[in-house]
Every structure is written in C-alpha cells, then in structure tokens.
N, CA, C, O and CB atoms as a CASP TS submission, in Angstrom:
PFRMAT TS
TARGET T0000
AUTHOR 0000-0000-0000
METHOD Language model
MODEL 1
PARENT N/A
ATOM      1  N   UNK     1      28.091  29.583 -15.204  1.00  0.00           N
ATOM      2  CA  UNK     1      28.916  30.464 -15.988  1.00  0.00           C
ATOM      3  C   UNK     1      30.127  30.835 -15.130  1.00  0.00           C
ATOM      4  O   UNK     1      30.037  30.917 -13.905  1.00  0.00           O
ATOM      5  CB  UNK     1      28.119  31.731 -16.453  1.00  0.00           C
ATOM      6  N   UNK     2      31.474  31.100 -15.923  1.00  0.00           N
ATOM      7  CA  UNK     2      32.440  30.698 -14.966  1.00  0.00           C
ATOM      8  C   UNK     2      33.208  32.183 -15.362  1.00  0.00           C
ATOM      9  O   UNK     2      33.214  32.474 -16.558  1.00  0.00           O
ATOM     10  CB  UNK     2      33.309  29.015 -15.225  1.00  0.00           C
ATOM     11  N   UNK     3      33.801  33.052 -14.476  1.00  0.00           N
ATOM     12  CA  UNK     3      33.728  34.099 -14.026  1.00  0.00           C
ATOM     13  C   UNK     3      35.039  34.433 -13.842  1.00  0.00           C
ATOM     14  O   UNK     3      35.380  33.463 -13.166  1.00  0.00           O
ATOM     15  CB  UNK     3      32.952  34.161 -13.056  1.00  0.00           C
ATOM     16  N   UNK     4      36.004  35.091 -13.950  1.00  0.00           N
ATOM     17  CA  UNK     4      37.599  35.055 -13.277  1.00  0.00           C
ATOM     18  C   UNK     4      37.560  35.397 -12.435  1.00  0.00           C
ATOM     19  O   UNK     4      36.719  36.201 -12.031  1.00  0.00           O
ATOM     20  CB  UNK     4      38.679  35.648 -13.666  1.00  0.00           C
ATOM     21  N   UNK     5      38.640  34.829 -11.695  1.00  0.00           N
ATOM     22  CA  UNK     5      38.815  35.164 -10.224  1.00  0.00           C
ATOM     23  C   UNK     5      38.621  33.912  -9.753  1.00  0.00           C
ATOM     24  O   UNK     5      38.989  33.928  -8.579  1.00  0.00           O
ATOM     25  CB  UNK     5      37.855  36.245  -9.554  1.00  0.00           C
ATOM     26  N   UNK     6      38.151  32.597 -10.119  1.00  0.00           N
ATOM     27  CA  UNK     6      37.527  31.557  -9.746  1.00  0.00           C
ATOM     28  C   UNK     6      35.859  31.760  -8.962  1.00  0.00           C
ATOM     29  O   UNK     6      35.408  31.361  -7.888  1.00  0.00           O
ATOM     30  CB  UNK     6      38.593  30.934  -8.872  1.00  0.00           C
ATOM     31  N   UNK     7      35.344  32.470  -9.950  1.00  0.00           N
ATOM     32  CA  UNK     7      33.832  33.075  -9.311  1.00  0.00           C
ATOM     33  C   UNK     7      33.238  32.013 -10.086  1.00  0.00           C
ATOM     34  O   UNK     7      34.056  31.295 -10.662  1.00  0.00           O
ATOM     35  CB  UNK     7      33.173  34.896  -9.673  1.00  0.00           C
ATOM     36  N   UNK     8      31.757  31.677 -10.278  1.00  0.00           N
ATOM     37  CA  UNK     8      31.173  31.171 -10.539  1.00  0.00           C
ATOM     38  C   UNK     8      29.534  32.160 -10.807  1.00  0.00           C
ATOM     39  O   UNK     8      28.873  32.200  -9.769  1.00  0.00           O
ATOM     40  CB  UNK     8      31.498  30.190  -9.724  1.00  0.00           C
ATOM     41  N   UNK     9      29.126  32.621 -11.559  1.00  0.00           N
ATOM     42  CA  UNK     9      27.729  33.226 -11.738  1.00  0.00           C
ATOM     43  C   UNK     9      26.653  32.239 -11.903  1.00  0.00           C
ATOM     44  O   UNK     9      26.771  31.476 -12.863  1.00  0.00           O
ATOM     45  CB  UNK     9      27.678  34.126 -12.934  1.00  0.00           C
ATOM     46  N   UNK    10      25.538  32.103 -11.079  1.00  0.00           N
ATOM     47  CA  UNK    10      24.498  31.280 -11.640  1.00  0.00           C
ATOM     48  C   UNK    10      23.663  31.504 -11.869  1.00  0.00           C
ATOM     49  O   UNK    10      23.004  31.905 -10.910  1.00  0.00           O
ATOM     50  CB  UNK    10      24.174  30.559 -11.299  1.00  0.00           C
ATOM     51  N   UNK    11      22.988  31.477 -13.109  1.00  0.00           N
ATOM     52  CA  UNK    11      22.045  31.737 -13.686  1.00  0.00           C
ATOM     53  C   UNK    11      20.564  31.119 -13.462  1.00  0.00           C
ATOM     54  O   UNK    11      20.500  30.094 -12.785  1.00  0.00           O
ATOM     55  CB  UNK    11      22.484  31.598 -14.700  1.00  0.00           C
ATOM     56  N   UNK    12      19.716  31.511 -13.833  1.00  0.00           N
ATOM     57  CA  UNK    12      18.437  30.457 -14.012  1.00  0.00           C
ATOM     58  C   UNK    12      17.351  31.480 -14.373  1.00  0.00           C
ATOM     59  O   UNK    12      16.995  32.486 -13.759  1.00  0.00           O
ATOM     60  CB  UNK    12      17.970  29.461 -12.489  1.00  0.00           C
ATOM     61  N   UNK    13      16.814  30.832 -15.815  1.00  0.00           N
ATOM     62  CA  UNK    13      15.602  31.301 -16.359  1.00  0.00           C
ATOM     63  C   UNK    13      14.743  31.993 -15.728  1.00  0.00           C
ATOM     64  O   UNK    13      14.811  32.075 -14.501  1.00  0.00           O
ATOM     65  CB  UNK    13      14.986  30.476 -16.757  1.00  0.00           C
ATOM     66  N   UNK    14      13.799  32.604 -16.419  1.00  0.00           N
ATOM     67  CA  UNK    14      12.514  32.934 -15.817  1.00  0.00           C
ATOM     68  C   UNK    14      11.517  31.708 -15.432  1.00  0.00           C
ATOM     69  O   UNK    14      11.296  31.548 -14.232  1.00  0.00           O
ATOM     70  CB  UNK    14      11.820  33.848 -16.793  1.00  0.00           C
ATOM     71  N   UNK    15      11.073  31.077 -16.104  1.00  0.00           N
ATOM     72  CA  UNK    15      10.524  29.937 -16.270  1.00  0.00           C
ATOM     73  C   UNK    15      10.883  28.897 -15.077  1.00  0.00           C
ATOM     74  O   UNK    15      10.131  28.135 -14.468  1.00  0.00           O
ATOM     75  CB  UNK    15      10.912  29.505 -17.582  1.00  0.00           C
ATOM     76  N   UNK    16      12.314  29.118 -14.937  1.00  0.00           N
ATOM     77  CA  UNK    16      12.829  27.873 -13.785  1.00  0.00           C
ATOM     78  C   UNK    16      12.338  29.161 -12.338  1.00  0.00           C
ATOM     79  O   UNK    16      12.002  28.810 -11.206  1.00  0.00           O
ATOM     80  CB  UNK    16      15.303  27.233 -13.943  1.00  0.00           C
ATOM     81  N   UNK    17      12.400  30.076 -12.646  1.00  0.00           N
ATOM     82  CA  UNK    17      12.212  31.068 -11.767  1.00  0.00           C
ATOM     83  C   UNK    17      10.566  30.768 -10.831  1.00  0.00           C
ATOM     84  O   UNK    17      10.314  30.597  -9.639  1.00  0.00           O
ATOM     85  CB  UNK    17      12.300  32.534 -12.757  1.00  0.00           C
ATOM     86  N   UNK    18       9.537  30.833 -12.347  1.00  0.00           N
ATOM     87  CA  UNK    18       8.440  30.938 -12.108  1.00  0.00           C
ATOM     88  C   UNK    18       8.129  29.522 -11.583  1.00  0.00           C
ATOM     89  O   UNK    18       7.207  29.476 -10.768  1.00  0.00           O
ATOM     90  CB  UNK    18       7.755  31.470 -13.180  1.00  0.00           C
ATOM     91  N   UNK    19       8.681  28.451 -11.875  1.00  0.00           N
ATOM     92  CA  UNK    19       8.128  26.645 -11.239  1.00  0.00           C
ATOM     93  C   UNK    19       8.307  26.724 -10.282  1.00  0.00           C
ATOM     94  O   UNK    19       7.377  26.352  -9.566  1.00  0.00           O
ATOM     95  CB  UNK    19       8.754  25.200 -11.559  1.00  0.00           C
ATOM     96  N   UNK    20       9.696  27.292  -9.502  1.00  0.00           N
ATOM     97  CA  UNK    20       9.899  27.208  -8.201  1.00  0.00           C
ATOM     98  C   UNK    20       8.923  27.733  -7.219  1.00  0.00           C
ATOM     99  O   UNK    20       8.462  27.122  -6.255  1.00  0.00           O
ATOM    100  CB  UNK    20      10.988  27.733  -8.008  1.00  0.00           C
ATOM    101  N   UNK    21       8.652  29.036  -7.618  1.00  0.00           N
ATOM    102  CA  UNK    21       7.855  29.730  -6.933  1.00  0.00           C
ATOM    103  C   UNK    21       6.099  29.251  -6.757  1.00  0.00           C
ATOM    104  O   UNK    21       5.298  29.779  -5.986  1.00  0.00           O
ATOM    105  CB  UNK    21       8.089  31.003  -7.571  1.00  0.00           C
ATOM    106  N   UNK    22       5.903  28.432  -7.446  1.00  0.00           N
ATOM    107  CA  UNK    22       4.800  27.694  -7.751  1.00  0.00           C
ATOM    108  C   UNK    22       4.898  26.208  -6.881  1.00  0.00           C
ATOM    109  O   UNK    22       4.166  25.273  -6.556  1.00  0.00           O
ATOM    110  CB  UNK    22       4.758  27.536  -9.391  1.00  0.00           C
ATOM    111  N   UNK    23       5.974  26.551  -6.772  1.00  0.00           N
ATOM    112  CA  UNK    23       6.388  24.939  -6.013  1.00  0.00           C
ATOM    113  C   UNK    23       6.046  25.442  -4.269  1.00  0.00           C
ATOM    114  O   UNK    23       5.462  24.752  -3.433  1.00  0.00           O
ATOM    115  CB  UNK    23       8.669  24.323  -6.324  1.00  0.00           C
ATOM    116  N   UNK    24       6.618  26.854  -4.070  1.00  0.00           N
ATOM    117  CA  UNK    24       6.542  27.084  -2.795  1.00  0.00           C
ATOM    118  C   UNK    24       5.455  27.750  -2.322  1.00  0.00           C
ATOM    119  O   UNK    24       5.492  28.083  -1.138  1.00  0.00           O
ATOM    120  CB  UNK    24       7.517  27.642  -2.442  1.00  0.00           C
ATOM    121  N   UNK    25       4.229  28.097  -3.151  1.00  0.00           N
ATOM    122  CA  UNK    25       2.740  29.037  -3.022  1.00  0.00           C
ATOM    123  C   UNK    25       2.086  28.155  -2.342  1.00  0.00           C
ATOM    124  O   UNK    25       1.917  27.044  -2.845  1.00  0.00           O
ATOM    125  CB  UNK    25       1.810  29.507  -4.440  1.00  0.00           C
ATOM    126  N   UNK    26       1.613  28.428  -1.151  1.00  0.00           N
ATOM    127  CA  UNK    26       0.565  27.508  -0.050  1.00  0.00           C
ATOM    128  C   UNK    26      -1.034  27.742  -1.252  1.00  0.00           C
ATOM    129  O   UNK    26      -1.210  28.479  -2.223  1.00  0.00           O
ATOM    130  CB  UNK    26       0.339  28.619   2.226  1.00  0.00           C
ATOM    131  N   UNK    27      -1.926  26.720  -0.565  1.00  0.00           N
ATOM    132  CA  UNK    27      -2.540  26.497  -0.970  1.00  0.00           C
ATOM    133  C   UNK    27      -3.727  27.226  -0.227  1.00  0.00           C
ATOM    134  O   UNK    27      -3.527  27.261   0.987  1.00  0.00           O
ATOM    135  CB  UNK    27      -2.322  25.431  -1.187  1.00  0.00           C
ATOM    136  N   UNK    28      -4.967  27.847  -0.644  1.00  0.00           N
ATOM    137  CA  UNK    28      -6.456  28.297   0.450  1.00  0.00           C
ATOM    138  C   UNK    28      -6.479  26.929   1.041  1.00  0.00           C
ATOM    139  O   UNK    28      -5.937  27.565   1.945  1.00  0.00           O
ATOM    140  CB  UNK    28      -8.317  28.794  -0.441  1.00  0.00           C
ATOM    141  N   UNK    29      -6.526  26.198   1.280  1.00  0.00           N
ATOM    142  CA  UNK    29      -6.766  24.964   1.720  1.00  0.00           C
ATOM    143  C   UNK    29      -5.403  24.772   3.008  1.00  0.00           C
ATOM    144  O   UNK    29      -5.629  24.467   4.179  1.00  0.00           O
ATOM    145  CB  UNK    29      -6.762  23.838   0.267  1.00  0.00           C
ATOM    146  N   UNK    30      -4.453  24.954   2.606  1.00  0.00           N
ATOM    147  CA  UNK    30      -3.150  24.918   3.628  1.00  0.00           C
ATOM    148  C   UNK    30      -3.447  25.876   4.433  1.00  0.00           C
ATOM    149  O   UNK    30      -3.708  25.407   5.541  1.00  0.00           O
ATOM    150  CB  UNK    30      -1.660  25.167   3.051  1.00  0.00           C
ATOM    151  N   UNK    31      -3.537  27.085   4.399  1.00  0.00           N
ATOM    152  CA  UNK    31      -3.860  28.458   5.160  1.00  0.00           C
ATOM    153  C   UNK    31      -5.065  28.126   5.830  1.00  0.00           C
ATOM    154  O   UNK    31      -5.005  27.852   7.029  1.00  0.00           O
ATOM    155  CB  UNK    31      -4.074  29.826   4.203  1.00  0.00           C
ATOM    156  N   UNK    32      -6.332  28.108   5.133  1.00  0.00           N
ATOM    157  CA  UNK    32      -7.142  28.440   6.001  1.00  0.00           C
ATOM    158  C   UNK    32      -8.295  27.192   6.858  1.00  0.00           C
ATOM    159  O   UNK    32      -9.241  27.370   7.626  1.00  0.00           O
ATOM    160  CB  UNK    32      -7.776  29.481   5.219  1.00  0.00           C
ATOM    161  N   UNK    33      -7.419  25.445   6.063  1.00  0.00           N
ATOM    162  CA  UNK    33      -7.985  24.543   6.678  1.00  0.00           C
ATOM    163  C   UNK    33      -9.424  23.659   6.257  1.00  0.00           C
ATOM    164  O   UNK    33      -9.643  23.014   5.231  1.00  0.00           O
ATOM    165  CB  UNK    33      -8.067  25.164   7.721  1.00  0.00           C
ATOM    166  N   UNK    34     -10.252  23.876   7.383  1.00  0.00           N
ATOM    167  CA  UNK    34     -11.728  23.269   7.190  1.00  0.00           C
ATOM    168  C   UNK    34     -12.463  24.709   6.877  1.00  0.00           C
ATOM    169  O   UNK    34     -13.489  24.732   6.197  1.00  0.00           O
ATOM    170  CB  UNK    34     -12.443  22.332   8.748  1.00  0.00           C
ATOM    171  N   UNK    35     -11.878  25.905   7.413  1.00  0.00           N
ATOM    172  CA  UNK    35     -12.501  26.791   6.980  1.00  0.00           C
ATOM    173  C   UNK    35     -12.462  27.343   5.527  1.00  0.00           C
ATOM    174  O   UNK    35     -13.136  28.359   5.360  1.00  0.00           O
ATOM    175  CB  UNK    35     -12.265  27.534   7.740  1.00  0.00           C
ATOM    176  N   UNK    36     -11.959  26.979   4.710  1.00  0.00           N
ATOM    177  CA  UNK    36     -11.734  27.072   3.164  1.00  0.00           C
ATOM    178  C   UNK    36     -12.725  26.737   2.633  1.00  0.00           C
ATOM    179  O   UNK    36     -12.569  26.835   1.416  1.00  0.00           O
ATOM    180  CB  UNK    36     -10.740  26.343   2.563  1.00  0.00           C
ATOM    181  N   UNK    37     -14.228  26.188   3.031  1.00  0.00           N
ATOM    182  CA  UNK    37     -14.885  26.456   2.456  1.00  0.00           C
ATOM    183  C   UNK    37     -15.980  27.604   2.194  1.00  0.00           C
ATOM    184  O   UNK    37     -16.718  27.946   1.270  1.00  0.00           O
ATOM    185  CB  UNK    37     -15.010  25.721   2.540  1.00  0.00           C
ATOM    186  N   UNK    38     -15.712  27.975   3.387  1.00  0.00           N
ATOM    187  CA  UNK    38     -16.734  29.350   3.259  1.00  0.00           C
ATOM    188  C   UNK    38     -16.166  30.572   2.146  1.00  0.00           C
ATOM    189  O   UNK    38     -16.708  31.673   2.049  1.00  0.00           O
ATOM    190  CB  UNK    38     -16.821  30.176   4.970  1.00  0.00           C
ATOM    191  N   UNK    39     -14.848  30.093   1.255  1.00  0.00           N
ATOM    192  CA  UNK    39     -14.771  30.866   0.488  1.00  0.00           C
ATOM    193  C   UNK    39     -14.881  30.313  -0.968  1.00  0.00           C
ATOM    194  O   UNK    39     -14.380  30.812  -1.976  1.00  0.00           O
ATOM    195  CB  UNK    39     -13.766  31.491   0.815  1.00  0.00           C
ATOM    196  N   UNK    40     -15.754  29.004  -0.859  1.00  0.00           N
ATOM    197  CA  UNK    40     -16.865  28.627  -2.134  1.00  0.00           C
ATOM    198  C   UNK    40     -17.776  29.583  -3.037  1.00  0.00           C
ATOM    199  O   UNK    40     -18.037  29.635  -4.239  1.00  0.00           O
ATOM    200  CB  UNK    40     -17.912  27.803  -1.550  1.00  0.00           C
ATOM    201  N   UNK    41     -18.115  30.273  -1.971  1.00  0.00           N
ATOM    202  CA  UNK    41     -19.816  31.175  -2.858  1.00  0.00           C
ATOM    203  C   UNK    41     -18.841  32.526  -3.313  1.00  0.00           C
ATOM    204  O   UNK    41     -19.459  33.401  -3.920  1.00  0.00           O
ATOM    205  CB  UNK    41     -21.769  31.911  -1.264  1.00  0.00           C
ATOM    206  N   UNK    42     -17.605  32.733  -3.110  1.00  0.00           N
ATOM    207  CA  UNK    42     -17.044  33.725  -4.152  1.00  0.00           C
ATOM    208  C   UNK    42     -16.351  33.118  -5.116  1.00  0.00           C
ATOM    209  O   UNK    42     -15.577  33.859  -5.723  1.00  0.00           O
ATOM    210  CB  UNK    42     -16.174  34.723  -3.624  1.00  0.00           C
ATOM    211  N   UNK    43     -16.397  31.673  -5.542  1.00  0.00           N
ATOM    212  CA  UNK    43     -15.822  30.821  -6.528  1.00  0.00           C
ATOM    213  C   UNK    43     -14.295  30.505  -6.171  1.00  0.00           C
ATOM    214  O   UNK    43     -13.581  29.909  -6.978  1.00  0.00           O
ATOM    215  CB  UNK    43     -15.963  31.504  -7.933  1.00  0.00           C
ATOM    216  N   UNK    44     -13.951  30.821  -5.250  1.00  0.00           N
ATOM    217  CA  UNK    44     -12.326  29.940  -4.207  1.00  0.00           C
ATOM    218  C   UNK    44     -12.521  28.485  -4.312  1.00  0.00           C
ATOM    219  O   UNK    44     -13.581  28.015  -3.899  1.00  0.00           O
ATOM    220  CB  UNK    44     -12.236  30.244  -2.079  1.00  0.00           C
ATOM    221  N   UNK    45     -11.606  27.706  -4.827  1.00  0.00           N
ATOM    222  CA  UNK    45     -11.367  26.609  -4.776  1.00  0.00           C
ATOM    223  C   UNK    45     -10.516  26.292  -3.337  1.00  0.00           C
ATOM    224  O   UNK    45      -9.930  27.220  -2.780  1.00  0.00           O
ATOM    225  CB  UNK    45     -10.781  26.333  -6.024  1.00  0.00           C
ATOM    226  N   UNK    46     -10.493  25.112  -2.854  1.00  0.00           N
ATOM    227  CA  UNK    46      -9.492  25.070  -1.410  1.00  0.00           C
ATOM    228  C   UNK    46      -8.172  24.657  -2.146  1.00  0.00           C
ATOM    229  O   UNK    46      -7.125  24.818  -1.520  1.00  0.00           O
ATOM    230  CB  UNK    46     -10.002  23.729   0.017  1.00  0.00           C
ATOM    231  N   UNK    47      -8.128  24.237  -3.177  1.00  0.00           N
ATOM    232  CA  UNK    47      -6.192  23.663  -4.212  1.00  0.00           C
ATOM    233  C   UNK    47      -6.059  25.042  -4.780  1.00  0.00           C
ATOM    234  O   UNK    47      -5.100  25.305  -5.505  1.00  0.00           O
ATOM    235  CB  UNK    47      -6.186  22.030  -6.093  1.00  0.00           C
ATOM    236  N   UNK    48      -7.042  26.009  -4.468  1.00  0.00           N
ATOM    237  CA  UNK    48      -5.630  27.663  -5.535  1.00  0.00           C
ATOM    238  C   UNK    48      -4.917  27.972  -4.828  1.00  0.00           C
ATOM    239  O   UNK    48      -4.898  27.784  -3.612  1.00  0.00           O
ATOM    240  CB  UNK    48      -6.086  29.459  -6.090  1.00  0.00           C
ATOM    241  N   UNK    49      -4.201  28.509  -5.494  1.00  0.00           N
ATOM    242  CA  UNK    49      -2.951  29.509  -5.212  1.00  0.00           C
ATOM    243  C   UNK    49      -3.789  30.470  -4.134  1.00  0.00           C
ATOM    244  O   UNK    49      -4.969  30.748  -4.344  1.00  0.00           O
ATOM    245  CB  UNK    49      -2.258  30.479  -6.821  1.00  0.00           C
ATOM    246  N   UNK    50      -2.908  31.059  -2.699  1.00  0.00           N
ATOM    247  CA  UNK    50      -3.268  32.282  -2.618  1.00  0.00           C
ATOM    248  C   UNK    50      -3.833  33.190  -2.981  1.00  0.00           C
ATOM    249  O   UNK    50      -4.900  33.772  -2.785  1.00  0.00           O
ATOM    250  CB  UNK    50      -2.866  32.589  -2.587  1.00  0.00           C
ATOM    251  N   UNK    51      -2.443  33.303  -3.911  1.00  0.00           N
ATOM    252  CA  UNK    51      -2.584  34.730  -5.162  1.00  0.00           C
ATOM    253  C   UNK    51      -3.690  34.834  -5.859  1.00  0.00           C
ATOM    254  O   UNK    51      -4.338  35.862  -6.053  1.00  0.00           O
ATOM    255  CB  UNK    51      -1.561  34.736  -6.408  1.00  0.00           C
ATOM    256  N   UNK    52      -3.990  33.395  -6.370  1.00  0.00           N
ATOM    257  CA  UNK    52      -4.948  33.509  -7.001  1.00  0.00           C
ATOM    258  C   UNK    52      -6.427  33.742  -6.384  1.00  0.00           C
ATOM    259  O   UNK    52      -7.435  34.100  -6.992  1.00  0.00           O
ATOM    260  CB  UNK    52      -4.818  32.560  -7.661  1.00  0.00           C
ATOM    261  N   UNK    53      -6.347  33.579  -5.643  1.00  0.00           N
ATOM    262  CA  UNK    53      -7.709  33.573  -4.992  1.00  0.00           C
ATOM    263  C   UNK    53      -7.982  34.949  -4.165  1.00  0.00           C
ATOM    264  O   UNK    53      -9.154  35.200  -3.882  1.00  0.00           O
ATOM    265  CB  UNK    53      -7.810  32.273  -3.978  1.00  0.00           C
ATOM    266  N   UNK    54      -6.899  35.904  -3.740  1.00  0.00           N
ATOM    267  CA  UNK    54      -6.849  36.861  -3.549  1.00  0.00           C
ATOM    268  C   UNK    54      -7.240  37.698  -4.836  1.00  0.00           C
ATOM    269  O   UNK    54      -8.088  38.562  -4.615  1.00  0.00           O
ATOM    270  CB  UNK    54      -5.798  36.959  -2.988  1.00  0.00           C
ATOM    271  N   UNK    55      -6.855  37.618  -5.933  1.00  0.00           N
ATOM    272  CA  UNK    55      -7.268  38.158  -6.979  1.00  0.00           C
ATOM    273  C   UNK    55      -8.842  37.951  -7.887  1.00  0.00           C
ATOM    274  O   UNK    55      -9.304  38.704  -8.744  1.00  0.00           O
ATOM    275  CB  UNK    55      -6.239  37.836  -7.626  1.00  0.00           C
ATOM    276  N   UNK    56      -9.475  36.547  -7.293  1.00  0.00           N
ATOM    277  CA  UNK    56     -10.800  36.723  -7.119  1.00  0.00           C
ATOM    278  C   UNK    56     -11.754  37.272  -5.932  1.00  0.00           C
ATOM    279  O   UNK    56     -12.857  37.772  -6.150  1.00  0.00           O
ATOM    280  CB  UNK    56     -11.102  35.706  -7.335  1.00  0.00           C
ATOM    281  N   UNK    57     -11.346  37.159  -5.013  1.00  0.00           N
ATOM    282  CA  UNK    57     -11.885  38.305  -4.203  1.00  0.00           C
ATOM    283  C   UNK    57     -11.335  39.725  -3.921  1.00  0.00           C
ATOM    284  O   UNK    57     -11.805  40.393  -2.999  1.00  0.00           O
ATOM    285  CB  UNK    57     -12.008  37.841  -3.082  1.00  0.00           C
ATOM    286  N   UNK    58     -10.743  40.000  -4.393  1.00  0.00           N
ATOM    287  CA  UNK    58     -10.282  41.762  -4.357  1.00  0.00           C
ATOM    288  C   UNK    58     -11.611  42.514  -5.053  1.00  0.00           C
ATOM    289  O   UNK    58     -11.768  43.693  -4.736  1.00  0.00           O
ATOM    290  CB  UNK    58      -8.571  42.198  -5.526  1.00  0.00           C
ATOM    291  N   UNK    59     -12.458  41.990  -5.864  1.00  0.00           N
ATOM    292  CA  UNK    59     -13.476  43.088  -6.566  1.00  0.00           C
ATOM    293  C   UNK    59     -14.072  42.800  -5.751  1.00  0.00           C
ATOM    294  O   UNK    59     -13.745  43.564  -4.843  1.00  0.00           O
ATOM    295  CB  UNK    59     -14.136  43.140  -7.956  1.00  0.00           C
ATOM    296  N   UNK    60     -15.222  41.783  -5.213  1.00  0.00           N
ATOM    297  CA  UNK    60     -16.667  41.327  -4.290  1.00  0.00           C
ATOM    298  C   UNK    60     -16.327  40.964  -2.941  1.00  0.00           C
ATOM    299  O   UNK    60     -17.359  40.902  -2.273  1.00  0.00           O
ATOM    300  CB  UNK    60     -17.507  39.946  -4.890  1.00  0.00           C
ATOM    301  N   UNK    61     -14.609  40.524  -1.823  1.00  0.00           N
ATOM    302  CA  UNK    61     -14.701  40.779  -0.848  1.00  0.00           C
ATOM    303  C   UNK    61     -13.579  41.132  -0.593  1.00  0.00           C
ATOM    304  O   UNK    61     -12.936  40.106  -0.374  1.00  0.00           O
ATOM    305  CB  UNK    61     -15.197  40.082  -0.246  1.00  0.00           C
ATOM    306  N   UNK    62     -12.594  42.498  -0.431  1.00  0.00           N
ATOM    307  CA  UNK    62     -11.490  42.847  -0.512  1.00  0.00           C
ATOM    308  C   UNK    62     -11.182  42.403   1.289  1.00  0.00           C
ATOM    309  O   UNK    62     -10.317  41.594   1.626  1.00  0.00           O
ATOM    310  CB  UNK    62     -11.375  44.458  -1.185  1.00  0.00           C
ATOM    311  N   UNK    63     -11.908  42.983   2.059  1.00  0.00           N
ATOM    312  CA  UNK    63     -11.664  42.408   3.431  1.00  0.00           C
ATOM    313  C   UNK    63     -10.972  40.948   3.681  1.00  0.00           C
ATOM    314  O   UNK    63     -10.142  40.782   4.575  1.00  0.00           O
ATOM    315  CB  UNK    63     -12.982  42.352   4.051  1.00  0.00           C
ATOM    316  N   UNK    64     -11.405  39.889   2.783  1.00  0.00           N
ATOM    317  CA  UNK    64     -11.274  38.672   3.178  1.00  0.00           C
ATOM    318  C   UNK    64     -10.346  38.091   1.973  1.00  0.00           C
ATOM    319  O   UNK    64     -10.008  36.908   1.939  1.00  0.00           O
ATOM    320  CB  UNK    64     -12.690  37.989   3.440  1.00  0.00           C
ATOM    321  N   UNK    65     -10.031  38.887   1.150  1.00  0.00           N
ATOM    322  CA  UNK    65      -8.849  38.909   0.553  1.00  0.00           C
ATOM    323  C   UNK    65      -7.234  39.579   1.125  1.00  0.00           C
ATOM    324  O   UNK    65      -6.066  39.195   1.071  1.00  0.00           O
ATOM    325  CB  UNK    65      -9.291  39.515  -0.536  1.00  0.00           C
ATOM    326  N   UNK    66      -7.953  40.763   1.668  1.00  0.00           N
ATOM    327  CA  UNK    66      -6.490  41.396   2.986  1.00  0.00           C
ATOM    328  C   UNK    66      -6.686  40.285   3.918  1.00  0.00           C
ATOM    329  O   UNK    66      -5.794  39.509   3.575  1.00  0.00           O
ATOM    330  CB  UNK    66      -6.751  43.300   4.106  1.00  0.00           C
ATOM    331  N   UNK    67      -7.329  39.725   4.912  1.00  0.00           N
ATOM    332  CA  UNK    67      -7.094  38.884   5.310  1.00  0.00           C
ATOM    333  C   UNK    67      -6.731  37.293   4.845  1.00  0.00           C
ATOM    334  O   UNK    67      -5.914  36.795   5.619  1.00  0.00           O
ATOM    335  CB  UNK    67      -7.753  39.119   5.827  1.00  0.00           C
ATOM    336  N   UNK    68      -6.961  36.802   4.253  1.00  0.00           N
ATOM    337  CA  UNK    68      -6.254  35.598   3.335  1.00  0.00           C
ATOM    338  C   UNK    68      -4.769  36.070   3.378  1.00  0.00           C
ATOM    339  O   UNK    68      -3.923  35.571   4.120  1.00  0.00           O
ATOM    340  CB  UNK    68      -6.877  35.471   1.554  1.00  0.00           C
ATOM    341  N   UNK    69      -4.477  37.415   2.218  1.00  0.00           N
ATOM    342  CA  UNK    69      -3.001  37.414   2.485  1.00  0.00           C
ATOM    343  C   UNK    69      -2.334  37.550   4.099  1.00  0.00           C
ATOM    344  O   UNK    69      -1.156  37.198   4.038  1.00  0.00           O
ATOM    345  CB  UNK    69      -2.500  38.625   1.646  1.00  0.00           C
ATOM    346  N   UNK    70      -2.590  37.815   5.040  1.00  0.00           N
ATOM    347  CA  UNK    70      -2.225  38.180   6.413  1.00  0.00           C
ATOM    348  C   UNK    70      -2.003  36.391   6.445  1.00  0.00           C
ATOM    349  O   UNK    70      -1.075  35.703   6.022  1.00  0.00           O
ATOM    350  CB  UNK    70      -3.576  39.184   7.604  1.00  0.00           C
ATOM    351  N   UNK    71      -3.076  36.080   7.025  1.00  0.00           N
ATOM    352  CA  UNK    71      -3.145  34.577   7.269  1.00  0.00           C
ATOM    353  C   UNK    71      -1.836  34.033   6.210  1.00  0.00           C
ATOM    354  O   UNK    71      -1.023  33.256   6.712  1.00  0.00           O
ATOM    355  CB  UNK    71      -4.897  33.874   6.812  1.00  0.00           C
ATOM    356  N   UNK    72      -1.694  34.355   5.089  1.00  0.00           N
ATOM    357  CA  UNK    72      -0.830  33.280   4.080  1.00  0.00           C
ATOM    358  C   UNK    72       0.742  33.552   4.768  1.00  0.00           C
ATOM    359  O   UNK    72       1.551  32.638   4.925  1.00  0.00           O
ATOM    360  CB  UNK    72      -0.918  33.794   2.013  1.00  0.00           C
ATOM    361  N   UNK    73       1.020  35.077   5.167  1.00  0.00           N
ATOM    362  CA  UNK    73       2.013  35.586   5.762  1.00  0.00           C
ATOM    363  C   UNK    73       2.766  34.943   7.224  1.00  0.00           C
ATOM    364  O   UNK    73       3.874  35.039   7.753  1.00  0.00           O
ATOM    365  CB  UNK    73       1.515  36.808   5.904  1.00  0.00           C
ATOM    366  N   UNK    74       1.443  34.229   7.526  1.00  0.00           N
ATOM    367  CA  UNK    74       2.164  33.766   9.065  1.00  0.00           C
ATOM    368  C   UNK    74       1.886  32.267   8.659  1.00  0.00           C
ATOM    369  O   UNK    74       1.784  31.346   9.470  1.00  0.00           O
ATOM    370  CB  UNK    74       1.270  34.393  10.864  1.00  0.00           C
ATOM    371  N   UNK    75       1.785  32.159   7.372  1.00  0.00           N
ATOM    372  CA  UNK    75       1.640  30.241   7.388  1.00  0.00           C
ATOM    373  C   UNK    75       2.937  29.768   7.080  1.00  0.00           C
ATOM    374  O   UNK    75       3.154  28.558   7.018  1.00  0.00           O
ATOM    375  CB  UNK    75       0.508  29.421   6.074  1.00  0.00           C
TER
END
C-alpha cells in the first residue's frame, strides 16, 4: 500500500501472520532431543508445538511445562 511521501505501508493478514509463526515454533523434539520421550506418559508427542505441549501439561505437570518453556527460550 503506497503512502505519500514515497512511504510504502505493508500489510499482511492474520493468517499470513499465523503460518509464519508456525513456520518458526521449535518442535518438543528440537528442544528437548532423545529426552522427549519421557514426556510420552503425559500424551507429548516429540513433532508438537511447544505451545502446545505446554498447554497439555500445565494441568498434570506444570513444573515440566515451566521448564519446557525455559528450555524452548534458550533453543
């Protein structure tokens, strides 16, 4: 979108918003390795999202969900 002054505004969807960000979400498996499986028996896959997997353990192991995000922070 073209702006006076010779500015230029650029736009981009929500949607183009949300792929990207999906493009750049590490994986339990990227973060935490060979150890990604010990977070099987709370139903963690090692291909989710972080996020997502932080949001299955926040009710049954919030500890190892604050830690997941820490760990995702320095990956």
């Amino acid at each position: 979108m073209y702006l006076s002054g010779g500015c230029y505004l650029l736009v981009a969807t929500e949607d183009f918003l949300n792929w990207m960000y999906c493009i750049h979400m590490a994986s339990v498996g990227e973060v935490l390795g060979i150890h990604v499986h010990m977070l099987r028996r709370y139903g963690v896959s090692p291909d989710e999202a972080v996020e997502a997997a932080v949001a299955k353990l926040q009710p049954t192991a919030p500890h190892i969900a604050r830690l997941l995000l820490e760990l995702a922070s320095l990956h």
